[in-house]
Short mmCIF file of the C-alpha atoms (twelve columns), coordinates in Angstrom:
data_MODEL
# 
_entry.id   MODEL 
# 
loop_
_atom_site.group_PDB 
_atom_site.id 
_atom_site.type_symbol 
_atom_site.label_atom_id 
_atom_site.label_alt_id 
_atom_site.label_comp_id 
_atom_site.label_asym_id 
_atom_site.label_seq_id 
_atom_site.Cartn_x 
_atom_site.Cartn_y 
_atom_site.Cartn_z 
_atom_site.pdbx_PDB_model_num 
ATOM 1   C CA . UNK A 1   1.443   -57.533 -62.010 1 
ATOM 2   C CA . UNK A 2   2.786   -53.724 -61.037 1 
ATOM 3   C CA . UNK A 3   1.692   -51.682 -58.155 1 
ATOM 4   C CA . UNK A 4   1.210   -48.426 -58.862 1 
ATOM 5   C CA . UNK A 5   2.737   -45.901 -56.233 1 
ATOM 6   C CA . UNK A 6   1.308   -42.457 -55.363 1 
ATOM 7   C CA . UNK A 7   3.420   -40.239 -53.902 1 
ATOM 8   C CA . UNK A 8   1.674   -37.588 -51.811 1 
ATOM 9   C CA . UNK A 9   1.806   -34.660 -54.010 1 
ATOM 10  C CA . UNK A 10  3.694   -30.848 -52.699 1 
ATOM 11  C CA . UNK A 11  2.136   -28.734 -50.323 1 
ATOM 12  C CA . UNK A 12  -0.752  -31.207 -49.011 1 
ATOM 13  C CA . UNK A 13  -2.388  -29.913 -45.663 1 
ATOM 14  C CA . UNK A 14  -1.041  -32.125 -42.533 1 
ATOM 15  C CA . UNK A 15  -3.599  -34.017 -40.995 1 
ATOM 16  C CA . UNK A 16  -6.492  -32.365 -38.928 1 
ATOM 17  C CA . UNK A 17  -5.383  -34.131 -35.774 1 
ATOM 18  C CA . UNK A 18  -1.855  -32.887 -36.516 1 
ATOM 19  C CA . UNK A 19  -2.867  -29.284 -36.876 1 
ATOM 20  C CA . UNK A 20  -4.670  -29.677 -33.450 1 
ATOM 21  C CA . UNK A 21  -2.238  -30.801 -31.632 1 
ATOM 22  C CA . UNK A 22  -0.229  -27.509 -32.551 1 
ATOM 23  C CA . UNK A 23  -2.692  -25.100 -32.400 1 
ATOM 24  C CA . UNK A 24  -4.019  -26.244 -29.005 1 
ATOM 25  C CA . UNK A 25  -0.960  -25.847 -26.941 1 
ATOM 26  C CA . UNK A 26  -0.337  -22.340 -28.847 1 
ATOM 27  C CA . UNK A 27  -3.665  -20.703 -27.809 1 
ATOM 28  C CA . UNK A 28  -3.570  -21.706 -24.344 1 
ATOM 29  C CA . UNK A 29  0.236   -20.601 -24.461 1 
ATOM 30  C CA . UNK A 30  -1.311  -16.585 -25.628 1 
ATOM 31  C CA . UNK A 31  -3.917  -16.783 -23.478 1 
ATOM 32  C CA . UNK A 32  -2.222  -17.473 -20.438 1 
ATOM 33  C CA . UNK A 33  0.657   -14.571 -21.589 1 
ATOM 34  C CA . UNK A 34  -1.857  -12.249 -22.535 1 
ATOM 35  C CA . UNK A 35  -3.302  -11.198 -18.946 1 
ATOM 36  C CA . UNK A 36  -0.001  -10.894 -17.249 1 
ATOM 37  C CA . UNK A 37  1.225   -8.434  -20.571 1 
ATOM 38  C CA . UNK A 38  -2.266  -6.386  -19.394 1 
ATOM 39  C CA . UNK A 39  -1.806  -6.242  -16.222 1 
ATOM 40  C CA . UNK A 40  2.032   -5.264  -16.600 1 
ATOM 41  C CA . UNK A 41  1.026   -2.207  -19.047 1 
ATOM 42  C CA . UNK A 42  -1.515  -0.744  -16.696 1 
ATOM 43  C CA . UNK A 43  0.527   -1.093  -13.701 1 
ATOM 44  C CA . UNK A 44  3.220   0.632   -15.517 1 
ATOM 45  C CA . UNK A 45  1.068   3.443   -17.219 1 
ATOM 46  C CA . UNK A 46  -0.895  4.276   -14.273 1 
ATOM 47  C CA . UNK A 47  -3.841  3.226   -16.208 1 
ATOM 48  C CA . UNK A 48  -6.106  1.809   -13.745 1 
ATOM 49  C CA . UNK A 49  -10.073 2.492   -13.921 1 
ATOM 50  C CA . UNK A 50  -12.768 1.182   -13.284 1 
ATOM 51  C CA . UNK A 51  -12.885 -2.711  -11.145 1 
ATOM 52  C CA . UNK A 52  -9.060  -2.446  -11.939 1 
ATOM 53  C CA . UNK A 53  -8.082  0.108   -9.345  1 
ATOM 54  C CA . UNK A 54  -9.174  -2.518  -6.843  1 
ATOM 55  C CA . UNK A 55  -7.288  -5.241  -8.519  1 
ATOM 56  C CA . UNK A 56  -3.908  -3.815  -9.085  1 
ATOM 57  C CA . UNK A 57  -3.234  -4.123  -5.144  1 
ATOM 58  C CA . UNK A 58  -2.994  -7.466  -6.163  1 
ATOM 59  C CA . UNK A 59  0.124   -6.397  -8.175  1 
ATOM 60  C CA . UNK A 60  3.057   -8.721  -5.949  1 
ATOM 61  C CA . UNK A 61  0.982   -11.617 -6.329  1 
ATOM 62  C CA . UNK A 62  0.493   -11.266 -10.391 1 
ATOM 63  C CA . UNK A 63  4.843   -10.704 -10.490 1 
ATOM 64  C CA . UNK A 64  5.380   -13.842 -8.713  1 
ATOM 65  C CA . UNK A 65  2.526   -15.836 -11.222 1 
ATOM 66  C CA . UNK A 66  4.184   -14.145 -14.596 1 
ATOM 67  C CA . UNK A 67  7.146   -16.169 -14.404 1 
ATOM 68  C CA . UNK A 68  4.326   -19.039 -15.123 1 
ATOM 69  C CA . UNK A 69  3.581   -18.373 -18.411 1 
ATOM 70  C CA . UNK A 70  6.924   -17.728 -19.434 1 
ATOM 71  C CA . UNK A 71  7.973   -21.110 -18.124 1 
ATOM 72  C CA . UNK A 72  5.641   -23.000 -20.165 1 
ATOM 73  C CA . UNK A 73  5.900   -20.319 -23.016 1 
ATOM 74  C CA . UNK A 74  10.089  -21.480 -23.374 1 
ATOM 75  C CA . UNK A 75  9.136   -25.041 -23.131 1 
ATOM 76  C CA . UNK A 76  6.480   -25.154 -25.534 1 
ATOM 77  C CA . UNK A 77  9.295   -23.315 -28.038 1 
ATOM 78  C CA . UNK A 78  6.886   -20.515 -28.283 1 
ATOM 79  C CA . UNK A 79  9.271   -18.040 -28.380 1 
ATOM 80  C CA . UNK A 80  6.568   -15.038 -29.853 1 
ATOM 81  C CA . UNK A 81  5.093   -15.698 -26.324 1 
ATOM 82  C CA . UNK A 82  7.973   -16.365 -24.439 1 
ATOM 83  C CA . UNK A 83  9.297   -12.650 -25.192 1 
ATOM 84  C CA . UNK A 84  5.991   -11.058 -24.570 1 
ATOM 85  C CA . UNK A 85  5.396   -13.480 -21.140 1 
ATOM 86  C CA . UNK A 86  9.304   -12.228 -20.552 1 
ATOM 87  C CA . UNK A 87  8.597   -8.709  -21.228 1 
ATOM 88  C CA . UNK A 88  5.449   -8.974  -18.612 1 
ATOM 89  C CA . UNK A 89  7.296   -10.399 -16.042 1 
ATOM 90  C CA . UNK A 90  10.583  -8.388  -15.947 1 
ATOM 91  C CA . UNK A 91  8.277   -5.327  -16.080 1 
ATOM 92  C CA . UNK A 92  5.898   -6.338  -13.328 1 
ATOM 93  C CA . UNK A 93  8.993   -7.877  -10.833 1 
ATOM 94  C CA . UNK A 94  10.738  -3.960  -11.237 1 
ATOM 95  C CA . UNK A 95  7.788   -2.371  -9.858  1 
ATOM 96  C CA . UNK A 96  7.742   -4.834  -6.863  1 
ATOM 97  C CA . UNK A 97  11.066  -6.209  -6.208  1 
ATOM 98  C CA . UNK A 98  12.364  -2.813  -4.640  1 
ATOM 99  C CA . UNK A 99  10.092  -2.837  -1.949  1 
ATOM 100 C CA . UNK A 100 12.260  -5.890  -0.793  1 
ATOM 101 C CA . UNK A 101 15.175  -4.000  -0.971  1 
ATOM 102 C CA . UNK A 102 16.255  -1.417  1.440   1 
ATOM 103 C CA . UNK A 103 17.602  2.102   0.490   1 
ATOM 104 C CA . UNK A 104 20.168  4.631   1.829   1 
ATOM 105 C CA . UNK A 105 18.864  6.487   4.878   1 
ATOM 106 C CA . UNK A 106 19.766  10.400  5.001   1 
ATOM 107 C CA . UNK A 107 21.901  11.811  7.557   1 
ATOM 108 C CA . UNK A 108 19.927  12.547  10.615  1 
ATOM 109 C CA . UNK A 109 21.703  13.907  13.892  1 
ATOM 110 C CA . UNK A 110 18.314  14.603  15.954  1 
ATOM 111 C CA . UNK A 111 15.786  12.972  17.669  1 
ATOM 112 C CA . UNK A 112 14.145  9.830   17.012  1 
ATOM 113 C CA . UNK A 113 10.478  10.255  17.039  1 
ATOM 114 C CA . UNK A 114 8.408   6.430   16.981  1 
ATOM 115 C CA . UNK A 115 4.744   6.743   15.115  1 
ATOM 116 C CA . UNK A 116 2.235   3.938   15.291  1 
ATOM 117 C CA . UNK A 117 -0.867  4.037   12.753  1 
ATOM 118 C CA . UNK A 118 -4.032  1.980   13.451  1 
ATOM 119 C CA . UNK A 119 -7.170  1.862   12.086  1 
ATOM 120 C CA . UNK A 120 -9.943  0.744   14.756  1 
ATOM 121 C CA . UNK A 121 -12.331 -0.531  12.421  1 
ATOM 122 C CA . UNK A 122 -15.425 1.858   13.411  1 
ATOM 123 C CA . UNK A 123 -14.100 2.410   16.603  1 
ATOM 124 C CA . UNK A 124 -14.301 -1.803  17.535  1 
ATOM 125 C CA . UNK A 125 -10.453 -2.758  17.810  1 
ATOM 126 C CA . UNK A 126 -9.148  -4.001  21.266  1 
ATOM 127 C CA . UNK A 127 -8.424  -0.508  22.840  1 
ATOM 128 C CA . UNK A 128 -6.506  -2.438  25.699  1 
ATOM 129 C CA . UNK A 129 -4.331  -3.899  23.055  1 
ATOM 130 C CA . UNK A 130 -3.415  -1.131  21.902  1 
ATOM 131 C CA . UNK A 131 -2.375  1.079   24.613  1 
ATOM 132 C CA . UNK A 132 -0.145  -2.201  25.349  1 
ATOM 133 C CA . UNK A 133 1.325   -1.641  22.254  1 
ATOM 134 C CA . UNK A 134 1.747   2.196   22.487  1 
ATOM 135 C CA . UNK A 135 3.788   1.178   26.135  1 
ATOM 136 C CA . UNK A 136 5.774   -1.743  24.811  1 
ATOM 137 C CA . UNK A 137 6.847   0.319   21.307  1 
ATOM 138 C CA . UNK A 138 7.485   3.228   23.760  1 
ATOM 139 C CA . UNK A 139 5.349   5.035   21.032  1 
ATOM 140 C CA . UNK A 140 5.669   9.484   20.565  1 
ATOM 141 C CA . UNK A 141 2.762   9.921   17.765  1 
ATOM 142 C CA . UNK A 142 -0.224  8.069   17.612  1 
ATOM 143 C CA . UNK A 143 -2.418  8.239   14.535  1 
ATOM 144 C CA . UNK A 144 -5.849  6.839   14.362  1 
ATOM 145 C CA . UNK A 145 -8.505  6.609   12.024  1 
ATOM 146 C CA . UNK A 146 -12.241 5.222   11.718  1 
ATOM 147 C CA . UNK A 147 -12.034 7.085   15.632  1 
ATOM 148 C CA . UNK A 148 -15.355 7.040   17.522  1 
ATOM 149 C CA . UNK A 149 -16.234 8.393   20.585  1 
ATOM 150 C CA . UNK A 150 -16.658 5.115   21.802  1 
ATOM 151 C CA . UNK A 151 -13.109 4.390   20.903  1 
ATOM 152 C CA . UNK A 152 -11.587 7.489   22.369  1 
ATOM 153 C CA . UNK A 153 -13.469 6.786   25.970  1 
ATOM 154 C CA . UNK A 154 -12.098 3.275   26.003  1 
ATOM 155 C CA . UNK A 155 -8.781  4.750   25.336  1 
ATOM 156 C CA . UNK A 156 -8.347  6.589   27.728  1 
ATOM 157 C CA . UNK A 157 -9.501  3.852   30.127  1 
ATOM 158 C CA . UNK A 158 -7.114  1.857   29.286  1 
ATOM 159 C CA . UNK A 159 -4.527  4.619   30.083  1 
ATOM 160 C CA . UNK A 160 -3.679  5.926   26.702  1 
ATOM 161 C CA . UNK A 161 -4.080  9.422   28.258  1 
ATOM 162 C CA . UNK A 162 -1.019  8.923   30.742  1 
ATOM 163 C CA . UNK A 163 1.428   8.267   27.945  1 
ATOM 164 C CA . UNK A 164 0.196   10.450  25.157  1 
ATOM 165 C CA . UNK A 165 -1.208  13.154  26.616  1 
ATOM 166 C CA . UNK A 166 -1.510  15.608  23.812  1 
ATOM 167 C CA . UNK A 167 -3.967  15.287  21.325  1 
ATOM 168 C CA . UNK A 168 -6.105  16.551  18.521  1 
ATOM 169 C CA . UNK A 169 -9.013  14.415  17.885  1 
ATOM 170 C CA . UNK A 170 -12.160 14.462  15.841  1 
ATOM 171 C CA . UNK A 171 -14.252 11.363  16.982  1 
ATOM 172 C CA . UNK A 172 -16.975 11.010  15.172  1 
ATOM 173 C CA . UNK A 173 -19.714 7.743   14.904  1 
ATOM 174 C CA . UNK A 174 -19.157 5.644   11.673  1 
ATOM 175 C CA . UNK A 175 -15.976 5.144   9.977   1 
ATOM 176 C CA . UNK A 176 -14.987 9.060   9.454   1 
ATOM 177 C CA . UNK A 177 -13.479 9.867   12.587  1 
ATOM 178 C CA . UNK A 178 -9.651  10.361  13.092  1 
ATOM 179 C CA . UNK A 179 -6.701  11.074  15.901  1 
ATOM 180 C CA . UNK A 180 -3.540  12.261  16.563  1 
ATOM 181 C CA . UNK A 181 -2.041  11.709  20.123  1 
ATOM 182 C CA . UNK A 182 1.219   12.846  20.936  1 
ATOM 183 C CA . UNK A 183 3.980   12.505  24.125  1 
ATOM 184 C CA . UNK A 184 5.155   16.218  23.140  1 
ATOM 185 C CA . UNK A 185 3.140   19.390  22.474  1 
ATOM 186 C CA . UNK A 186 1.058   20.163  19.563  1 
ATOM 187 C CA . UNK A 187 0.250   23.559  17.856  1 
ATOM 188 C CA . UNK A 188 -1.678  25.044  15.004  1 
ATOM 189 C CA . UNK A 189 -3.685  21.739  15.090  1 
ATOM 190 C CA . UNK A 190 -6.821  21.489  12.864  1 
ATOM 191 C CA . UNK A 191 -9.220  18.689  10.882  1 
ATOM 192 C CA . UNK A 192 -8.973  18.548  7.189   1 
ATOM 193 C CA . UNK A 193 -11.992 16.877  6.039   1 
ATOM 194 C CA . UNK A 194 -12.423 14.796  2.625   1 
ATOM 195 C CA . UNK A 195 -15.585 16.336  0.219   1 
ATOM 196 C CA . UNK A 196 -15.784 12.669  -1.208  1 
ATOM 197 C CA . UNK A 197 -16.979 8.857   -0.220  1 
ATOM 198 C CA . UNK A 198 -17.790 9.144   3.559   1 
ATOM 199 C CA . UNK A 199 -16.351 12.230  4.195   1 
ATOM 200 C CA . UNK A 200 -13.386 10.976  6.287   1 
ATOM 201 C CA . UNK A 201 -11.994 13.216  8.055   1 
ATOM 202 C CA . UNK A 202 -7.634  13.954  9.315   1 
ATOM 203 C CA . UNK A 203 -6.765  15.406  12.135  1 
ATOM 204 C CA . UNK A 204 -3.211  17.372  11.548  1 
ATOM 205 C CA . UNK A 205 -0.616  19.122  13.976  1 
ATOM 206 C CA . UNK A 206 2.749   20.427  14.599  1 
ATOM 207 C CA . UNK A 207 4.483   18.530  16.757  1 
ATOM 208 C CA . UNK A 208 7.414   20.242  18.558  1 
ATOM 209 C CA . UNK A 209 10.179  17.626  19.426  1 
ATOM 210 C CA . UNK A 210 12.894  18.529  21.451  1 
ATOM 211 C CA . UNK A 211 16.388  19.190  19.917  1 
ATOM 212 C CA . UNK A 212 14.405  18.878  16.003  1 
ATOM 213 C CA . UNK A 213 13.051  21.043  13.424  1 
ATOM 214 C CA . UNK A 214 9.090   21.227  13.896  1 
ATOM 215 C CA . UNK A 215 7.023   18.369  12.240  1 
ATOM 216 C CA . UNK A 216 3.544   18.511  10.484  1 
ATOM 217 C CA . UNK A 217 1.790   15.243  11.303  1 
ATOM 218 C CA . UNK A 218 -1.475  14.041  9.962   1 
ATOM 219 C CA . UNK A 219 -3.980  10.908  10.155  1 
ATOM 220 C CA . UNK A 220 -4.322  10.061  6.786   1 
ATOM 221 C CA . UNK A 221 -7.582  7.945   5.428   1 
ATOM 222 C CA . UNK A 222 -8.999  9.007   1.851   1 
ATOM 223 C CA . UNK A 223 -11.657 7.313   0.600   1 
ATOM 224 C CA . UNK A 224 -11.691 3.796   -0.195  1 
ATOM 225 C CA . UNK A 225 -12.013 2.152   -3.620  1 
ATOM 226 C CA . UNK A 226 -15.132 -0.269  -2.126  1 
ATOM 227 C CA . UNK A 227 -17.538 0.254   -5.357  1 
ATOM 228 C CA . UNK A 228 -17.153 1.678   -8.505  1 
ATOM 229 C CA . UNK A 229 -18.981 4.589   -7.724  1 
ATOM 230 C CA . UNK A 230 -16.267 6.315   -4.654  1 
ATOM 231 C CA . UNK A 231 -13.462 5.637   -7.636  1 
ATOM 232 C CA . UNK A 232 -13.930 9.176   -8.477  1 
ATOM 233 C CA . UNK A 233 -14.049 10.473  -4.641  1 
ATOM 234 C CA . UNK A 234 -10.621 7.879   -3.572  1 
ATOM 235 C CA . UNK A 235 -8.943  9.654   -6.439  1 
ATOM 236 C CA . UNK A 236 -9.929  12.996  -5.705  1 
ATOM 237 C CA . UNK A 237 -8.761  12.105  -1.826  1 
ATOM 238 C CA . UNK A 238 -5.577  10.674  -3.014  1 
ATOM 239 C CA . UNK A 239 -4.415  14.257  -4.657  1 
ATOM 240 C CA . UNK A 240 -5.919  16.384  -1.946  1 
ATOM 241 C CA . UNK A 241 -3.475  15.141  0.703   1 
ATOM 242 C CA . UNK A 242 -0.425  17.526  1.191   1 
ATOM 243 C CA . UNK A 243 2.500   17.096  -0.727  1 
ATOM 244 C CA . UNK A 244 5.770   16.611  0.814   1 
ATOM 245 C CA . UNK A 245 7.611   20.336  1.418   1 
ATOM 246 C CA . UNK A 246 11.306  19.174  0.498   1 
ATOM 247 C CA . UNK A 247 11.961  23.150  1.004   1 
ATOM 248 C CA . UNK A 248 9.768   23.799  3.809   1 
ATOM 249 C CA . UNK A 249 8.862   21.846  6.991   1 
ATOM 250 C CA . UNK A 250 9.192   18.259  7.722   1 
ATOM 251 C CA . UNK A 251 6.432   16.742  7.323   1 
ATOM 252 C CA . UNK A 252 4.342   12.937  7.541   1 
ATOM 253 C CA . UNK A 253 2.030   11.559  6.886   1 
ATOM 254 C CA . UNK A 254 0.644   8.030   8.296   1 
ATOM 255 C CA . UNK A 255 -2.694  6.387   8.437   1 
ATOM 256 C CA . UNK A 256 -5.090  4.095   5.882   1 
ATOM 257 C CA . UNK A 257 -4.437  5.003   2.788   1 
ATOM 258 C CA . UNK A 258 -6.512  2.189   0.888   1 
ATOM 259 C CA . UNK A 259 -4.003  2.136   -2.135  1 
ATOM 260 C CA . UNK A 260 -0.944  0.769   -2.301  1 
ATOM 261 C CA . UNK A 261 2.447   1.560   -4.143  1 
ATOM 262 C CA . UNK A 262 1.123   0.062   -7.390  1 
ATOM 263 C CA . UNK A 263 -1.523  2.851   -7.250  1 
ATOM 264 C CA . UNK A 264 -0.762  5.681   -9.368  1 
ATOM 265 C CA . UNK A 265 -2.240  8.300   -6.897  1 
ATOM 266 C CA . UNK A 266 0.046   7.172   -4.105  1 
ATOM 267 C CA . UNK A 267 3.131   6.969   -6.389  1 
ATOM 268 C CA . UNK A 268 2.491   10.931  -7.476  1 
ATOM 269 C CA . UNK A 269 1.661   11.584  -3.716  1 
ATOM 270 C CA . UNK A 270 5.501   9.914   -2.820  1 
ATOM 271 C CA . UNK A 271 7.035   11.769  -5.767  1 
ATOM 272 C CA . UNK A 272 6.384   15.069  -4.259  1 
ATOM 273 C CA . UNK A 273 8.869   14.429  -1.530  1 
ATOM 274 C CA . UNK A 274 8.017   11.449  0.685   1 
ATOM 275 C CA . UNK A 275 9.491   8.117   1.400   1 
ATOM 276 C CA . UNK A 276 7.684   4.947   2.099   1 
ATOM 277 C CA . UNK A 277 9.217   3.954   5.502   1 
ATOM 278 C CA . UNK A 278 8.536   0.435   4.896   1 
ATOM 279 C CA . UNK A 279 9.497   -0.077  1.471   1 
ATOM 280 C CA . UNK A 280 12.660  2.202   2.262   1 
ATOM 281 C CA . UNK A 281 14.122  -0.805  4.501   1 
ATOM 282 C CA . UNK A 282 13.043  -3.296  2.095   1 
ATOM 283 C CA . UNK A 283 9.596   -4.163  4.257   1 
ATOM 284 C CA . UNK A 284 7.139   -2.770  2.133   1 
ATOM 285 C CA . UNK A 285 5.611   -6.244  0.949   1 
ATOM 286 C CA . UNK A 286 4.159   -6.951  4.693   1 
ATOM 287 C CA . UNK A 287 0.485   -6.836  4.459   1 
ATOM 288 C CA . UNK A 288 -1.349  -4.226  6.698   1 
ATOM 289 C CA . UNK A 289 -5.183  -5.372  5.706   1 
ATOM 290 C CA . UNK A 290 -7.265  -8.789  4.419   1 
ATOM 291 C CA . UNK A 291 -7.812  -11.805 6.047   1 
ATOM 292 C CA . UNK A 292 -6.916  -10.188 9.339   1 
ATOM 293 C CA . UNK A 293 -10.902 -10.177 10.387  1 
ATOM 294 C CA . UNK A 294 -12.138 -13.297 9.232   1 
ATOM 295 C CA . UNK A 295 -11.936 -12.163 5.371   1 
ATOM 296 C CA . UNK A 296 -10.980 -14.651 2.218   1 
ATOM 297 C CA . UNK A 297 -8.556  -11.696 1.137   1 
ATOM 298 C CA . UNK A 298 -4.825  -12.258 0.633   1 
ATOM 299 C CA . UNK A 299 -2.896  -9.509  2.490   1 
ATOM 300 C CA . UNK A 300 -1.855  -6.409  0.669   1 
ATOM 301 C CA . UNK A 301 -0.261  -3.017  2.398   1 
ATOM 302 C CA . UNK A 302 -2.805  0.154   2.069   1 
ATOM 303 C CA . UNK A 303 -1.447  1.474   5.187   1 
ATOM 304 C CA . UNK A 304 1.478   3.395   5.585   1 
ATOM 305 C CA . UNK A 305 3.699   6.146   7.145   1 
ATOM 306 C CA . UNK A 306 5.242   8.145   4.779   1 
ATOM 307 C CA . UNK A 307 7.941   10.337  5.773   1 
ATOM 308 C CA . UNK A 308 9.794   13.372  4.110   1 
ATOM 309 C CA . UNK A 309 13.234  12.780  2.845   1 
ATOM 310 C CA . UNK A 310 14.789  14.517  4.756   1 
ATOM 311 C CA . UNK A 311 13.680  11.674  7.697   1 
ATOM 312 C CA . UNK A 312 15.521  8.557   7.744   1 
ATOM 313 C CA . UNK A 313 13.716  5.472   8.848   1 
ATOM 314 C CA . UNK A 314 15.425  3.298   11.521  1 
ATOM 315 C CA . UNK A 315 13.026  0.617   11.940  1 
ATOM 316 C CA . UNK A 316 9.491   -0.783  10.811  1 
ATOM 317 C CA . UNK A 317 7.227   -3.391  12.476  1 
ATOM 318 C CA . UNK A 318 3.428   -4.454  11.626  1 
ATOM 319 C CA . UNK A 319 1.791   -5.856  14.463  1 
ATOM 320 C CA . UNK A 320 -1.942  -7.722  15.308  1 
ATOM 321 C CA . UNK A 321 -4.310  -5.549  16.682  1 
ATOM 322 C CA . UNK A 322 -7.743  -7.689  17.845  1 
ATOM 323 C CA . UNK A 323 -11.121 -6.930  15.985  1 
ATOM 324 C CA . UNK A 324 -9.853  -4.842  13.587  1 
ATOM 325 C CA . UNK A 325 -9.490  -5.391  9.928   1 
ATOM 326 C CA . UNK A 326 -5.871  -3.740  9.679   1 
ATOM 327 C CA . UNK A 327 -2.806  -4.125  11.155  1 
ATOM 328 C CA . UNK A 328 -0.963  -1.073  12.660  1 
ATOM 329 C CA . UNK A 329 1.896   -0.322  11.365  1 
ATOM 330 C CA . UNK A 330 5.355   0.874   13.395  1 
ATOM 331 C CA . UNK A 331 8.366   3.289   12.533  1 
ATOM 332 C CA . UNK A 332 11.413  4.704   14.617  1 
ATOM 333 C CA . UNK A 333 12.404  7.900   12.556  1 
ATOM 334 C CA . UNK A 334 15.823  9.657   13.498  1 
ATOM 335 C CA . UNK A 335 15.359  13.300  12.250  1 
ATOM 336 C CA . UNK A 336 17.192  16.094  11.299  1 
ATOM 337 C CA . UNK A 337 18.875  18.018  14.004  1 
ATOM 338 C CA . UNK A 338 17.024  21.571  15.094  1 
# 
């Protein structure tokens, strides 16, 4: 008796369960890649619109979670994922890492003026608080924003008045409102007031400092990104603040700025001439507003001082301030001799 053999002939299609078992891994491989490459080309075009303005604070959590994909992208041997997941991630950790790193301060034989930004949340955050702060910082400049006229009488109760007692403040009920208070003089003062959102407003001096150059300060808040329809008004705020003057006057700039640096408008605001102060000593990761008032919101940093150039930046500190929403943020800035 013979048994006939078949061999299985060239070219025959593996088995279906084979095929799955390949294809499976390979699809969930792209699709985890795929939102990480997104997120890395908008971030680096300055393409956000839309709900993705709002996202894209989220930027230092996203570099940490690409390395994810590319992990399991090298050890499923994809390697058409694994360069696009490595592309994503190198691309995303360069726009974040710096603001770990510190930078080299400029030469600066004056003065050292200390600014403290809060936001008071509509006027609600522990006024006594803060004057404690404002003694134990030894604070010169004071910037405030969402300032009511609640908040500035409970203020001055709790002695704010005794150690800042210049000012140029534009209390007003609601969330619009804004401060400066100063330990030295102030001159050609004024209000510059957003057309946008809820028409926040930012008071502005010159602040004479003995043995420095004069220094335009102003209480920064443009209009937050809190629906889709203020996107147009927070950009239009962004690009209305004044630009740096890197041949002019020294100027900052601190307050709420609900954007951070992975925001294109901020970025082009820096380029003109500022400095982060925080990311310039490798602190600009700390997280200034989220879960700080009850809030499921991982911290991200939308407020900040930023300071010309020509201002080095000794030291930065965030710090809890009760029932409010943000946390104020601290810098000691040597500046150039006068």
């Amino acid at each position: 008796m013979s048994v006939d053999v078949i061999e299985p002939a060239h070219g025959t299609a593996p088995p279906a369960g084979g095929r799955w078992r390949r294809t499976v891994p390979a699809v969930l491989c792209w699709l985890l890649v795929a939102p990480g490459f997104g997120w890395a080309v908008i971030r680096i075009g300055g393409l956000e619109r839309g709900g993705l303005v709002q996202l894209l604070a989220f930027t230092p959590y996203v570099a940490g979670w690409a390395l994810v994909p590319l992990v399991l992208a090298l050890a499923l041997r994809r390697w058409a994922a694994a360069g696009v997941a490595l592309l994503a991630a190198a691309a995303l950790i360069a726009a974040v890492l710096p603001r770990a790193l510190p930078d080299d301060q400029p030469p600066a034989g004056g003065p050292t003026v200390r600014v403290l930004t809060a936001n008071l949340l509509v006027g609600g955050a522990d006024p006594d608080a803060l004057v404690a702060l404002v003694r134990e910082l030894r604070v010169d400049l004071l910037a405030v924003q969402e300032f009511t006229p609640d908040a500035q009488a409970a203020l001055d109760r709790a002695g704010l008045a005794g150690l800042l007692p210049h000012r140029q403040l534009n209390p007003i009920p609601g969330v619009a409102g804004s401060g400066l208070y100063s330990r030295y003089p102030l001159s050609a003062v004024g209000i510059r007031q957003h057309v946008g959102g809820f028409n926040f407003t930012q008071a502005y001096a010159t602040v004479g400092v003995p043995g420095a150059p004069p220094v335009l300060v102003e209480s920064a808040h443009p209009t937050a990104p809190y629906a889709l329809s203020a996107l147009g008004a927070w950009r239009a705020d962004l690009y209305a603040e004044p630009p740096a003057t890197p041949d002019g006057p020294l100027r900052i700039l601190a307050g709420d700025f609900n954007s951070t640096l992975d925001h294109k408008p901020l970025r082009d605001l820096i380029a003109t001439g500022y400095v982060d102060a925080a990311d310039s000593l490798g602190a600009g990761l700390t997280g200034t507003w989220g879960p700080y008032d009850g809030d499921l919101i991982p911290p991200v940093t939308i407020d900040h001082v930023l300071v010309d150039r020509r201002i080095a930046v000794r030291a930065v500190s965030v710090h809890a301030l009760p029932r409010s929403d943000h946390r104020p943020v601290y810098a000691e800035l040597p500046l150039p001799a006068g």
